[in-house]
N, C-alpha and C positions, 0 to 999 in steps of 0.2 A: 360359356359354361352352361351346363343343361341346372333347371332347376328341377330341384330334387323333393318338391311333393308327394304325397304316395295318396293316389285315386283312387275312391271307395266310391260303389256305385251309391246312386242318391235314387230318390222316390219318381218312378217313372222311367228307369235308365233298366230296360232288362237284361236279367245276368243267367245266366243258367240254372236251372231248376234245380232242388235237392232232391234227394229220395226220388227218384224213378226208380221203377221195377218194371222188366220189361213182361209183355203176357204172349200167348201162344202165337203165334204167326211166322211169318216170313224171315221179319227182321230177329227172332228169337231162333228162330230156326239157324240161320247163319251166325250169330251172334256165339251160338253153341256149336257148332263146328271148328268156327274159328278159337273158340275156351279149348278144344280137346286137340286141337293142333297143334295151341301154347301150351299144354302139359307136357304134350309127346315128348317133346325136347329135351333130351339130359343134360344136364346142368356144367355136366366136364364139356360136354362139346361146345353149350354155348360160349363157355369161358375160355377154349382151347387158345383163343391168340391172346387174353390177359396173361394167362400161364406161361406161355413163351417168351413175352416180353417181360415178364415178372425173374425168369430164370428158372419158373418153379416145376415147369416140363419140357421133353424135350421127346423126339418121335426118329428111327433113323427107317423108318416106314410108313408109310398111311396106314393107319391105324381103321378098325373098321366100324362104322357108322359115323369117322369122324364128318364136320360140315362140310362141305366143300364148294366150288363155284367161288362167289365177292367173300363167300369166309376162308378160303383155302386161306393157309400162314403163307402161300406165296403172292397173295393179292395186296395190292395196296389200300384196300380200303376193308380190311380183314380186322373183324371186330365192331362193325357198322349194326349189326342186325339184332347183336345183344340188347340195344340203347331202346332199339323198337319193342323187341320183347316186355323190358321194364316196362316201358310207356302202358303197353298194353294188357300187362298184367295187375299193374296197379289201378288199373281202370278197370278192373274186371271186379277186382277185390272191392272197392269203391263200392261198385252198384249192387255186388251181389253178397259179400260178407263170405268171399270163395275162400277157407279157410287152406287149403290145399294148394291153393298158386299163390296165396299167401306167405305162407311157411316157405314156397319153394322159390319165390323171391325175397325173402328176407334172406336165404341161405347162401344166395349169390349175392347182394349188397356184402354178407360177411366176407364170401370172398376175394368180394373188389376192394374191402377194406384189407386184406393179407397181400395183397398184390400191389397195395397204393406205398404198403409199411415196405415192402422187399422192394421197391423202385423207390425208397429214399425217404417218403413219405409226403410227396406232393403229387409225381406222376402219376396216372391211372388209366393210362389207354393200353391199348391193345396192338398200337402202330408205334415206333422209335420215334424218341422226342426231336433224333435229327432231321426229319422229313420236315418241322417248320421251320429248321436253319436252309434246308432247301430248295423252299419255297424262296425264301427271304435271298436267297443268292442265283437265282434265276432256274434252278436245276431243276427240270421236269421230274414230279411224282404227282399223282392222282390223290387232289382234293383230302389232304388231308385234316382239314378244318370243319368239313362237310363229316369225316370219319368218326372225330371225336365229338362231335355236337350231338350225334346221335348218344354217345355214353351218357353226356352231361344232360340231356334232357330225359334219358331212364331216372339219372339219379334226384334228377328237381319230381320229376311227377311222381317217384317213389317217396318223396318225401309229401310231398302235397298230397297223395291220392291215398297212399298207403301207412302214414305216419312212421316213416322210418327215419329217425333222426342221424344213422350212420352215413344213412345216404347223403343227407344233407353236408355233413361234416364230411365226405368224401369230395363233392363236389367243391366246398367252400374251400379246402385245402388244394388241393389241384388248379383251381382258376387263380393261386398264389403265383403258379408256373406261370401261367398267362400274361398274367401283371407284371410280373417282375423280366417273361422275353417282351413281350409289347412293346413295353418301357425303354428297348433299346436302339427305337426307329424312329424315324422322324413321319411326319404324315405323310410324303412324299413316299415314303420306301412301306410305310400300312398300305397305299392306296394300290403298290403294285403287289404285295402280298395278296391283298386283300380281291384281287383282279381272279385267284384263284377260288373256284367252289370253295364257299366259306359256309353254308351251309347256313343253319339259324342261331350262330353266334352270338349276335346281337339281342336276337330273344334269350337267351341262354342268361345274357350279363342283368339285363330290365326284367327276369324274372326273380333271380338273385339277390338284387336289390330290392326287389318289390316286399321278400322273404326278408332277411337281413339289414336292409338296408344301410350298408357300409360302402364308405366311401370308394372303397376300391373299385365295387362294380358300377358307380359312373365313371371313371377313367374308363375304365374299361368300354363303354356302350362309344363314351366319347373318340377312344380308338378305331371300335370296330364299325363305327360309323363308314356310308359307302357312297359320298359325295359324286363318283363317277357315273353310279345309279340316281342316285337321289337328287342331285341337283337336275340333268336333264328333265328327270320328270317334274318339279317345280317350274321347268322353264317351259312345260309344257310342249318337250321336244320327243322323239319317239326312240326309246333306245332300246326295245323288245324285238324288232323285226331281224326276223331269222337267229334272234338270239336263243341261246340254253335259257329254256325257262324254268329248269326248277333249280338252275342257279339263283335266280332272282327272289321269286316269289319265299322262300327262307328269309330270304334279308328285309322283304317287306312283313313277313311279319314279326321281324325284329323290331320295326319302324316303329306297328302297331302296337307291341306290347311296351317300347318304351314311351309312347305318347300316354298310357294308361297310368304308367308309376311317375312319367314326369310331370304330365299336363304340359308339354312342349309342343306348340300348336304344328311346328315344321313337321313334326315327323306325324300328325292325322292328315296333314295336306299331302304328304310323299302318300301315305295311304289308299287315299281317294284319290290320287294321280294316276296311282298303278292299277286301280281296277279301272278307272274310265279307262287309260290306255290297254289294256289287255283284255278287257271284257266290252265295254261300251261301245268303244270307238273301233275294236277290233271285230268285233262276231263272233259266235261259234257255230260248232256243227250241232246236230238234231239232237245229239248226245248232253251236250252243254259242253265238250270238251273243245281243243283247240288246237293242239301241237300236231306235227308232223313231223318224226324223227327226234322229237324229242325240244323242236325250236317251236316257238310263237311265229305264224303266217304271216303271212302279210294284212292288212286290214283289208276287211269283206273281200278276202281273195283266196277261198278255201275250195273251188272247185279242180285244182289242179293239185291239192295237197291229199287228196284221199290216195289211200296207201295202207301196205303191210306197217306201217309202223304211225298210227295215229293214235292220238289220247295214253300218252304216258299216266301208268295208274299213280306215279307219285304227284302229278299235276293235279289229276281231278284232286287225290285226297287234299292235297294242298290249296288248292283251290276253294274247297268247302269251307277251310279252316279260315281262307282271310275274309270268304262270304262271313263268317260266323261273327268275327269279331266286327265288322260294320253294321250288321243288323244289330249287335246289341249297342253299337252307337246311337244308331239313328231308327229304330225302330220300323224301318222299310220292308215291306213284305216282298219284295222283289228280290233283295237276298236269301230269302226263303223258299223263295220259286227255284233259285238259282241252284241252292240246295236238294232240294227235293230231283230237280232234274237229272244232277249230275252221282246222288244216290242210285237211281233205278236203273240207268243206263252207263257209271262208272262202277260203283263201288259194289253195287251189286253183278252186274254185267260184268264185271273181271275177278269174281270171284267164282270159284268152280263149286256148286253148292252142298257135291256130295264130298267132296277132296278136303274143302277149302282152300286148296292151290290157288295162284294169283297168275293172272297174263299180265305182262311188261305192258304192251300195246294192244288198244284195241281197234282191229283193221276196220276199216270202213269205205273199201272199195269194193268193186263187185267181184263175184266170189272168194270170197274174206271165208277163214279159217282162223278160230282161236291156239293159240298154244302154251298151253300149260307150265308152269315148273312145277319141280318137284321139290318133295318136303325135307330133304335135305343135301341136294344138288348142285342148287342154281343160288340162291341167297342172292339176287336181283334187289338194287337199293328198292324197287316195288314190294317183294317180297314182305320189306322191314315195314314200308306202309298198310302193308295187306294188316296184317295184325293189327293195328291200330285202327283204323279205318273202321272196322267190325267192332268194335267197342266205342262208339262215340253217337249210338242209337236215340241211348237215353238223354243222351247231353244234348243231344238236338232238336228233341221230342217238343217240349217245352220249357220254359222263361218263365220268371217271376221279375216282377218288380217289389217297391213297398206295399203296392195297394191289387195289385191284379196279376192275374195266369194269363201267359201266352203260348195258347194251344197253336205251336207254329208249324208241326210233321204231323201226320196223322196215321202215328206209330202205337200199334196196342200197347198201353201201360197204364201203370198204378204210378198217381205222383199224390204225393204226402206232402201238407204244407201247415203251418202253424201261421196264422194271422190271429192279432190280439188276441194268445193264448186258448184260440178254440180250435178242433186239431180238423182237418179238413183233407177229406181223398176225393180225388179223381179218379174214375178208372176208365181207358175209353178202349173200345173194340171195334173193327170193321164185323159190319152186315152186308154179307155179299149177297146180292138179289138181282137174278137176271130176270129182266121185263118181259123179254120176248125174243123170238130167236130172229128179227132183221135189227132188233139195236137194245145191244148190251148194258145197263149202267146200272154200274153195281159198284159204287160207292155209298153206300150206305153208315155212318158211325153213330154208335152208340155211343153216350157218354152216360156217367153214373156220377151224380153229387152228392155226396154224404158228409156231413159237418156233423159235430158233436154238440151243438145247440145253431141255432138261426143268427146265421151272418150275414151281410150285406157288403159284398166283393163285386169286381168287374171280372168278366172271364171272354177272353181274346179269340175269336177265332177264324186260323189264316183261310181265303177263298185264294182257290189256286188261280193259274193264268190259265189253265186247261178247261177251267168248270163251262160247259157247254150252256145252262140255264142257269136264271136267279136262284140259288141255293133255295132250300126249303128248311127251314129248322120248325120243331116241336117240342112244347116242354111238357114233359107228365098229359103226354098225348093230346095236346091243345096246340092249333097252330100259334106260334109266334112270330108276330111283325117283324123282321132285322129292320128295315129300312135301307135294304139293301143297295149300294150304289155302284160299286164297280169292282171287277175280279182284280187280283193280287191286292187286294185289303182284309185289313181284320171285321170282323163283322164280332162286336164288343156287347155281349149281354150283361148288363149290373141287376143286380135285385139282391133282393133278402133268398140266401141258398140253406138249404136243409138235404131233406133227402128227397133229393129230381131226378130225373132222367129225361135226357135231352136227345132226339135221332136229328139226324142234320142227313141231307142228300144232296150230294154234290151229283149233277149228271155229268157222263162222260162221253164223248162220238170219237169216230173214225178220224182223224183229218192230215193235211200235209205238211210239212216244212220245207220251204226251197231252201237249196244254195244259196246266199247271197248273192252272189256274182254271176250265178248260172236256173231263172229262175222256174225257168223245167224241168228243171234233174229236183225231183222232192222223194222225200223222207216218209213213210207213214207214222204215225204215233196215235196211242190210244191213252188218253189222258197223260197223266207224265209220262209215260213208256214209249220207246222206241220199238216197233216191232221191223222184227229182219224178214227181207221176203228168201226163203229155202230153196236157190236158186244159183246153179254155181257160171251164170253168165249177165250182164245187164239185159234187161228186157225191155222193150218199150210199151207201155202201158196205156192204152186206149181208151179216150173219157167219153166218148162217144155224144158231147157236150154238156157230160155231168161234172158236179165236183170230184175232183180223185177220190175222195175222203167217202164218198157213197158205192166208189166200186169195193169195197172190203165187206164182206158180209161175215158172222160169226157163224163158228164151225164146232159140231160135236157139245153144242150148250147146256152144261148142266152144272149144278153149283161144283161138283169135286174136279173138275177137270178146270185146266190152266189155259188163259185164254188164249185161244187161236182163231183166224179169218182164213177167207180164203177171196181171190180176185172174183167180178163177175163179166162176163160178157167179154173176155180175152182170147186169143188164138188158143194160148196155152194159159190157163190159172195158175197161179203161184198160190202156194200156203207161206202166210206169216204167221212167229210167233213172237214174245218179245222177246227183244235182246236178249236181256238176262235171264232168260229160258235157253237160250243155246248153249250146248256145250260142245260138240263135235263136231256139227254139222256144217254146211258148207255153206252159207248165208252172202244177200248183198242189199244194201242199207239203202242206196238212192237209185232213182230207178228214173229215166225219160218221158214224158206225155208228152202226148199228141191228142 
């Protein structure tokens, strides 16, 4: 029997920050695209397969703007992309008080409460309740576990993020259904159920409980437990290779979120099992991503996996989320790096920045072309993460604990914090400054401390794996000593804070990333970023016995333009830009030396 504690972080355990507000830049810039894309959406469409299964419409034509693609009423997994929506609206409303997408998701919670009352008053999906007698009797249907997990997580973060207590009472009634089929199988016959894309069920049940805390939802965690996954990784055996990864990685943060409300040590060990095995022991590419067709590679054997269909968007995003939850275990900056990577070269890099459209995969063979969906066509399970994804800025920015800030993204924002009742802002902003036109580094942040009297707090802050030099910091324009020791660490200034102002200079260079397995064929990157070289064939690239990283020279240098290089001393020069600057173009990532 799992024990049933409920874990409250303690003094030194970072938790996510409150009150961030995001300020002008990049990630504001997309954060507000992707806000005007979650309005677009009328509310009948998004609801159009609860209504069907409700009884309460019916169509003997396509109707016009209705969804279509994974939401057509002929798909099986139609009604998925709603759950993202909530998720991602109610995290909008969280950070920004959007009164508007507020209102416009408390209107659909009313109506999943109209549709939970006309389906009996427990079921509340969007797909027939008999696809989990189907499952349960061998009978092929697509993941319908994976379908509803996404409803039940709109309606938990609707409750959590957005203070809707219908939501809550929607989900609480309906996981009744759960419990009371569950209940009718032995472990033996969960375990082949459960063989099916189950999605984040398990998170679903240890969030539930963490809220409620009723007995129901540990049966249930103890049901939807996934011994077929989770024992091998305890036993330190490899059950990810050419497997469906974004099968898995759901279930492990189910693990996660039940080690937090249980303090059940097995399931932080399945935790830290599956990133050594899928990230440690496995590698990625220059992106930080890993799939191929949508499976986990083989370990350090990604030179034969580059392809039309690499770096599934619902991996990276998923991926960020279980980096997220280990660094606030353990305080490790290297989940932060891992972060940061897989932001500028997934989440930004597969989002279209003037569309907000989302690409499934991003290629990363040579002459790779992105391809877009569309805003109410395709509804790609990506799609549902696209949304979300773009809203988890501020939650990532920075940490608190009892006693100190952990400045761990270096995301323009105002964070607001109340320590022993004296009220304290942050505000920090990039200063871009280019040195000189052969080498670029314009990392530059300003920080602004303002307290309402003189406090004496620690203030955290992360040094990437990319920083080319010993950082430089300066407080109210006086150098300050860090006592700097090594990158991917926080570099922790304590003092008595009022009103300061701190510049920090991170430097940044040209440099490579090999293959693993192939260690010629390299990657260019300009601090975290991937840059693509604009080239629709592989080229082999000439060092002439330089470092590769010195033939990239900056091009067209001035602070308003977006950075690009260009090759030097090649048959033909290539222009690179980064990844996440392409959108049409014909691009190839890894390139031969000689």
């Amino acid at each position: 029997m799992l024990k049933t504690g409920i874990l409250l972080p303690t003094s030194g355990v970072p938790i996510k920050a409150k009150k961030v507000s995001l300020l002008q830049s990049d990630f504001n810039d997309r954060f507000n695209v992707n806000r005007e894309y979650v309005v677009s959406l009328k509310n009948d469409n998004l609801l159009q397969n609860y209504y069907i299964e409700a009884g309460l419409k019916s169509w003997s034509s396509k109707p016009e703007g209705i969804h279509w693609g994974w939401e057509s009423p002929e798909c099986q997994l139609r009604g998925h992309f709603l759950g993202h929506w909530l998720s991602a609206a109610s995290k909008i409303f969280d950070q920004t008080g959007d009164d508007e997408i507020k209102g416009k998701a408390d209107r659909i919670i009313s109506e999943l409460y109209r549709c939970q009352k006309e389906n009996g008053g427990k079921w509340a999906g969007s797909i027939p309740q008999k696809y989990f007698d189907w499952i349960a009797s061998g009978k092929r249907v697509w993941a319908p576990h994976y379908t509803v997990h996404k409803t039940f997580m709109g309606l938990v973060d609707m409750y959590k993020y957005s203070q809707n207590s219908k939501s809550l009472d929607i989900a609480d009634r309906w996981a009744d259904w759960f419990h009371e089929w569950s209940g009718n199988y032995t472990r033996q016959q969960m375990d082949d159920i459960l063989d099916f894309e189950t999605g984040g069920m398990l998170e679903i049940w240890a969030d539930l409980y963490g809220i409620t805390g009723k007995q129901k939802y540990i049966e249930l965690m103890e049901r939807y437990d996934r011994p077929r996954l989770f024992e091998k990784l305890l036993a330190n055996e490899d059950p990810l290779t050419n497997k469906h990864a974004n099968t898995t990685i759901p279930e492990i943060h189910g693990a996660a979120r039940a080690w937090e409300v249980t303090q059940d040590s097995r399931y932080r060990k399945i935790v830290e099992a599956y990133w050594n095995q899928s990230v440690l022991e496995r590698g990625y590419f220059c992106t930080g991503g890993q799939t191929n067709a949508e499976v986990w590679s083989p370990k350090h054997t990604l030179g034969t996996r580059l392809s039309p269909t690499n770096q599934e968007h619902c991996v990276v995003y998923n991926m960020i989320r279980l980096a997220d939850y280990l660094f606030r275990w353990t305080g490790d900056v290297n989940y932060l790096d891992y972060i940061e990577r897989n932001i500028y070269n997934g989440i930004f890099a597969q989002q279209n920045p003037y569309t907000g459209m989302v690409i499934y995969y991003m290629p990363l063979h040579a002459n790779s072309v992105k391809k877009w969906g569309s805003p109410t066509e395709h509804f790609w399970c990506c799609h549902g993460t696209l949304v979300q994804a773009h809203t988890m800025y501020a939650e990532i920015a920075c940490y608190e604990s009892v006693d100190e800030l952990f400045i761990s993204q270096y995301i323009p924002a105002t964070f607001k914090w109340i320590k022993n009742g004296v009220e304290i802002e942050i505000k920090l902003n990039l200063l871009p400054k280019w040195i000189d036109t052969h080498d670029c580094k314009d990392n530059k942040i300003h920080v602004e401390i303002k307290t309402s009297q003189p406090i004496e707090f620690s203030v955290n802050f992360r040094i990437p794996w990319w920083v080319d030099n010993a950082p430089d910091f300066r407080i109210n324009d006086e150098s300050y000593n860090t006592d700097f020791k090594k990158i991917s660490d926080f570099v922790t200034i304590k003092r008595y804070w009022h009103n300061d102002n701190i510049t920090i200079t991170l430097d940044k260079k040209v440099y490579t990333v090999s293959l693993p397995d192939i260690p010629d064929m390299v990657a260019f990157m300009y601090g975290p970023t991937v840059l693509a070289g604009l080239c629709e064939e592989e080229r082999t690239i000439y060092t002439g016995g330089k470092p590769p990283g010195q033939l990239l020279r900056p091009f067209n240098v001035s602070k308003w333009d977006k950075e690009s290089f260009y090759t030097t001393e090649q048959p033909i020069n290539i222009k690179f830009i980064p990844l996440h600057d392409v959108i049409n173009e014909r691009y190839t990532i890894y390139f031969p030396v000689k």
